[in-house]
Structures are given as C-alpha cells and as structure tokens.
N, CA, C and O of each residue as an XYZ file, in Angstrom:
316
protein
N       0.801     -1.188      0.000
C       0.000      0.000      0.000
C       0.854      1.265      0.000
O       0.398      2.302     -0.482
N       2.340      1.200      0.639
C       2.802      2.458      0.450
C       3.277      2.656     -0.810
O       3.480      3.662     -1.490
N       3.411      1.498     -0.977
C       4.753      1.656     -2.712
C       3.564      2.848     -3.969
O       3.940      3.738     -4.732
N       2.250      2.376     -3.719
C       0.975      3.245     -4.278
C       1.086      4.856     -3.675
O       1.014      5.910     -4.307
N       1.213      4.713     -2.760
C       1.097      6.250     -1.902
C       2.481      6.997     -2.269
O       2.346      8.034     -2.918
N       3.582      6.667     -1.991
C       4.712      6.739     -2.745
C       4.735      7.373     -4.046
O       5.373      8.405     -4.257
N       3.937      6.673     -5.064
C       3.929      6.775     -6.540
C       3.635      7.824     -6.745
O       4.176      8.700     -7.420
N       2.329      7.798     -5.898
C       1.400      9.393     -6.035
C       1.976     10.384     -5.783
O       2.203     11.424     -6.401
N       2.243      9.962     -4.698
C       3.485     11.510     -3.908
C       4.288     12.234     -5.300
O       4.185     13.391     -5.710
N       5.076     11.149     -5.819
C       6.242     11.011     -6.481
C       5.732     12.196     -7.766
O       6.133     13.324     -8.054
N       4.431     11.105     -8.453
C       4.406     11.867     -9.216
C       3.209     13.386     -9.457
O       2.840     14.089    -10.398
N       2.986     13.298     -8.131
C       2.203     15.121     -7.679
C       3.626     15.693     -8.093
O       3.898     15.878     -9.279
N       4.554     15.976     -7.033
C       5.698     16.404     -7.178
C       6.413     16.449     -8.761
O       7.119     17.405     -9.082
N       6.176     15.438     -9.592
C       6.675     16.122    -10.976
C       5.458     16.230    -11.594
O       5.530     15.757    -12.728
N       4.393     16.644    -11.332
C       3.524     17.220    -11.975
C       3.653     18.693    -11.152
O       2.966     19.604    -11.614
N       4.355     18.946    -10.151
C       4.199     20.476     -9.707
C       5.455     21.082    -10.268
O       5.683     22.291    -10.236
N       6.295     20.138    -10.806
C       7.897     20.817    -11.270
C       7.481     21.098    -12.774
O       7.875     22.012    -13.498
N       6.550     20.042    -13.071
C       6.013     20.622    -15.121
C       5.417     21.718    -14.715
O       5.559     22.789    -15.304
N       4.649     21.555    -13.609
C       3.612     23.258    -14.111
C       4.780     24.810    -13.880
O       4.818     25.912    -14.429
N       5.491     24.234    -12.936
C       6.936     25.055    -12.675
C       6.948     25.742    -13.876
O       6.498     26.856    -14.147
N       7.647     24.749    -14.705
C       8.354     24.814    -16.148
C       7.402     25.649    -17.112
O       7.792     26.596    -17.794
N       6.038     25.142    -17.071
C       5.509     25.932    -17.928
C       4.827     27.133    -17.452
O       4.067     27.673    -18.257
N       4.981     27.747    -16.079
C       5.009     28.799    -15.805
C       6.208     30.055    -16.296
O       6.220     31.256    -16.565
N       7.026     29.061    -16.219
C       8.499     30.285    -16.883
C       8.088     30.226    -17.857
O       7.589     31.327    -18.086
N       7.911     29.365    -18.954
C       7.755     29.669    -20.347
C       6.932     30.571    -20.465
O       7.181     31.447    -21.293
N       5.713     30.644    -19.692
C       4.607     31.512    -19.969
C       5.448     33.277    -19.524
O       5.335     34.330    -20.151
N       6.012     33.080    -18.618
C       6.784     34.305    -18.445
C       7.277     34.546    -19.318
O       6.846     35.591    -19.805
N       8.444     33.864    -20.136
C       9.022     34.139    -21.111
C       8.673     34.937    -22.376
O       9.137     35.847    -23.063
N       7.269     33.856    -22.303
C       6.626     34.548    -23.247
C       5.580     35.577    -23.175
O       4.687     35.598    -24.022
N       5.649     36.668    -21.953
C       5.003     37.578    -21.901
C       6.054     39.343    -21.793
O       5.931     40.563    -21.910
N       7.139     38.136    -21.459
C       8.380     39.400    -21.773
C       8.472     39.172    -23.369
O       8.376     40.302    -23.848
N       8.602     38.316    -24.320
C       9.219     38.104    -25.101
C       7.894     39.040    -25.875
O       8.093     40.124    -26.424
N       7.001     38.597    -25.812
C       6.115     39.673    -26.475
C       5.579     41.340    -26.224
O       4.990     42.133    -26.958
N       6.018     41.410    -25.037
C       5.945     42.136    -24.479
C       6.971     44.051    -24.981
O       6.771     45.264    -24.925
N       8.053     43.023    -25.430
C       9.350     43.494    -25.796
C       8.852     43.801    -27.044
O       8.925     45.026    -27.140
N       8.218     43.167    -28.406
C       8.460     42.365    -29.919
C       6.814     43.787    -30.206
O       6.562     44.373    -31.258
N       5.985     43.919    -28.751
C       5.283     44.927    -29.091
C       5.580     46.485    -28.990
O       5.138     47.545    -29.435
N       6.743     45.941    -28.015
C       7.119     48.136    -27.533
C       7.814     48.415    -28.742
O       7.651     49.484    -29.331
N       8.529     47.579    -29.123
C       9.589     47.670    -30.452
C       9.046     47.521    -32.129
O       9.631     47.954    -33.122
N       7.568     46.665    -32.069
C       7.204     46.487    -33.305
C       8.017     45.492    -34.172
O       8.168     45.672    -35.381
N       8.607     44.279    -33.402
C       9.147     43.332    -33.857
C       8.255     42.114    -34.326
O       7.840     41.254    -33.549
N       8.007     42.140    -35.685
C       6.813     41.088    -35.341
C       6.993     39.715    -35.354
O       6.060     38.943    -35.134
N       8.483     39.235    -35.671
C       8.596     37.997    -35.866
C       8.593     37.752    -34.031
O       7.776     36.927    -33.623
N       9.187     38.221    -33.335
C       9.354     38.261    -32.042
C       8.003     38.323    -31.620
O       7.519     37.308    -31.119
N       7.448     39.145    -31.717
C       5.637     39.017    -31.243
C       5.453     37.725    -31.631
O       4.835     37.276    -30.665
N       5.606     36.640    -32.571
C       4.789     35.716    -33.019
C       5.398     34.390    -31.947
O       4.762     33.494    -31.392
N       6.842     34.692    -31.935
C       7.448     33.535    -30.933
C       7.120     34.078    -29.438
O       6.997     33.226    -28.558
N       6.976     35.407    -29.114
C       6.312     35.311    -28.057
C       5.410     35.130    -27.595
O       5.393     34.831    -26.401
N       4.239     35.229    -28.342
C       2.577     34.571    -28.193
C       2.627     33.018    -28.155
O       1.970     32.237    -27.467
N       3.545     32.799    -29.044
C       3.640     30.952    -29.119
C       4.277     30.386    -28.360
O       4.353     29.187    -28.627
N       4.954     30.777    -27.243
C       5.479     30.876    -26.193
C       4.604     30.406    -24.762
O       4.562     29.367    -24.101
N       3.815     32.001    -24.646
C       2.881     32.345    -24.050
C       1.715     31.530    -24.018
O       1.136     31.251    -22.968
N       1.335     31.120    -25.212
C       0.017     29.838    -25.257
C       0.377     28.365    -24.862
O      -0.289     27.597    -24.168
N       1.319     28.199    -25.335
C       2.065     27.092    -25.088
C       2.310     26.825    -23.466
O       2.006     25.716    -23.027
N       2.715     27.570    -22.802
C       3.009     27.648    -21.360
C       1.763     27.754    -20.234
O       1.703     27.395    -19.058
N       0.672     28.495    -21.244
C      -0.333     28.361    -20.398
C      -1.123     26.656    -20.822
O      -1.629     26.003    -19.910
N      -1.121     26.221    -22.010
C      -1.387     24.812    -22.163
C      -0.583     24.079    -21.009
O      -1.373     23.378    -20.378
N       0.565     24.001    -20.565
C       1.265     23.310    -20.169
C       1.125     23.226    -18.931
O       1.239     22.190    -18.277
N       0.752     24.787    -18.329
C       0.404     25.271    -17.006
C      -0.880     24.336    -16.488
O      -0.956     23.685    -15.446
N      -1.837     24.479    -17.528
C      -2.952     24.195    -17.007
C      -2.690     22.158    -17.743
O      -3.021     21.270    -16.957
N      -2.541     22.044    -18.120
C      -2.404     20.595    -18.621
C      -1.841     19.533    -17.008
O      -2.191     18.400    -16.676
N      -1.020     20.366    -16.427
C      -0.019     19.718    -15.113
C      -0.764     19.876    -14.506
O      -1.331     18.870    -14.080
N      -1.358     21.491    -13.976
C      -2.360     21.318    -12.850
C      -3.393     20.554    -12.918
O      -4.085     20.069    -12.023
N      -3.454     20.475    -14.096
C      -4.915     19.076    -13.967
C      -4.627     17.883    -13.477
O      -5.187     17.209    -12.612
N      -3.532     17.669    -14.237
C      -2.889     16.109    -13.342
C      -2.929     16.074    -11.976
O      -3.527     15.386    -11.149
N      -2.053     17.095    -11.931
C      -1.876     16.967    -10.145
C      -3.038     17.067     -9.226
O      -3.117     16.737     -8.043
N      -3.906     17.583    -10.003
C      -5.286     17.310     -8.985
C      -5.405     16.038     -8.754
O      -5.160     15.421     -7.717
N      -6.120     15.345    -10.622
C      -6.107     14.150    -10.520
C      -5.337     13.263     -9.596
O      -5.924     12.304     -9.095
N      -3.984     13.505     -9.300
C      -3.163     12.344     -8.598
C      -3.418     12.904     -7.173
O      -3.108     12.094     -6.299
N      -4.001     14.316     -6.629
C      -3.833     14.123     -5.681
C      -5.272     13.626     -5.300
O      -5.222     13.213     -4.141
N      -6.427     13.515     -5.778
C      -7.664     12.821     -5.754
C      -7.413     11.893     -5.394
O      -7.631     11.678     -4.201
N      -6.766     10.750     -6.299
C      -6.242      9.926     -6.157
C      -6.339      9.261     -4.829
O      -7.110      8.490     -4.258
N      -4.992     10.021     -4.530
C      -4.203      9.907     -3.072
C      -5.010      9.872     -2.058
O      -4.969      9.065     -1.130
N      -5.903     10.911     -2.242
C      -7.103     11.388     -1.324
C      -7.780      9.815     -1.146
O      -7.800      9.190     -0.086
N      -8.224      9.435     -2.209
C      -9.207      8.386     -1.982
C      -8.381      7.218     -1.664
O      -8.985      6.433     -0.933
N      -6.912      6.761     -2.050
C      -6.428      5.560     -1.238
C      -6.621      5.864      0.221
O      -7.353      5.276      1.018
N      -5.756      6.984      0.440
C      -5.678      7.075      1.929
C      -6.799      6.560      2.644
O      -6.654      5.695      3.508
N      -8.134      7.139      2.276
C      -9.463      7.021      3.234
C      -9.847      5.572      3.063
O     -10.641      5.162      3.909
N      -9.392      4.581      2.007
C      -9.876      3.211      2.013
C      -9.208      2.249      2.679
O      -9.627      1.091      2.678
C-alpha cells in the first residue's frame, strides 16, 4: 500500500515541477512579447505569443494532473 502512496506523492511532485516549467515559459513569453510589441518586432511578437500559449497549455495541462493524482491519493488514503 505504500509503494501506491509513494507513486502518487512522487508523481504530484513532478507534476508540480512541469507546471513550474511551464510557468516560466509563460513568463518568457510575456516578456518576449511584451518586448516584440514596444519595439514592433513582429517575428518576435509571433514567438512570443507561441510561447505564451504554449506555457499556459502546459500550465494548465499539469495542474490538472496533479489534482487528478492528488484525488487519487485522497481516496487511497481514506480506504
């Protein structure tokens, strides 16, 4: 039963280090566009929006997991 509880743990924890990750990107890409608009760079605007969407996919893609696994967890524990 722990080696299960374990797992979960394990992988909440790299589901909170992806949403990490795609939180910077999303930063990245709000400087990167951010910049590509004060300047009128538009190839730069385009990698920074694609950036920016991308990171919030990623953002929200992890936090979903990690709910899921911590549901999960939730419901071994109580059985």
């Amino acid at each position: 039963m722990t080696d299960i509880s374990e797992y979960l743990k394990r992988r909440i924890a790299e589901a909170c280090f992806a949403r990490l990750i795609g939180e910077i990107v999303v930063i990245l890409g709000v400087i990167g566009s951010s910049i590509a608009l004060l300047f009128r760079i538009l190839g730069v605007a385009i990698l920074g929006f694609s950036l920016l969407f991308a990171g919030l996919y990623l953002s929200v893609h992890y936090e979903l997991q990690r709910l899921d696994y911590t549901e999960d967890l939730e419901k071994f524990m109580h059985t």
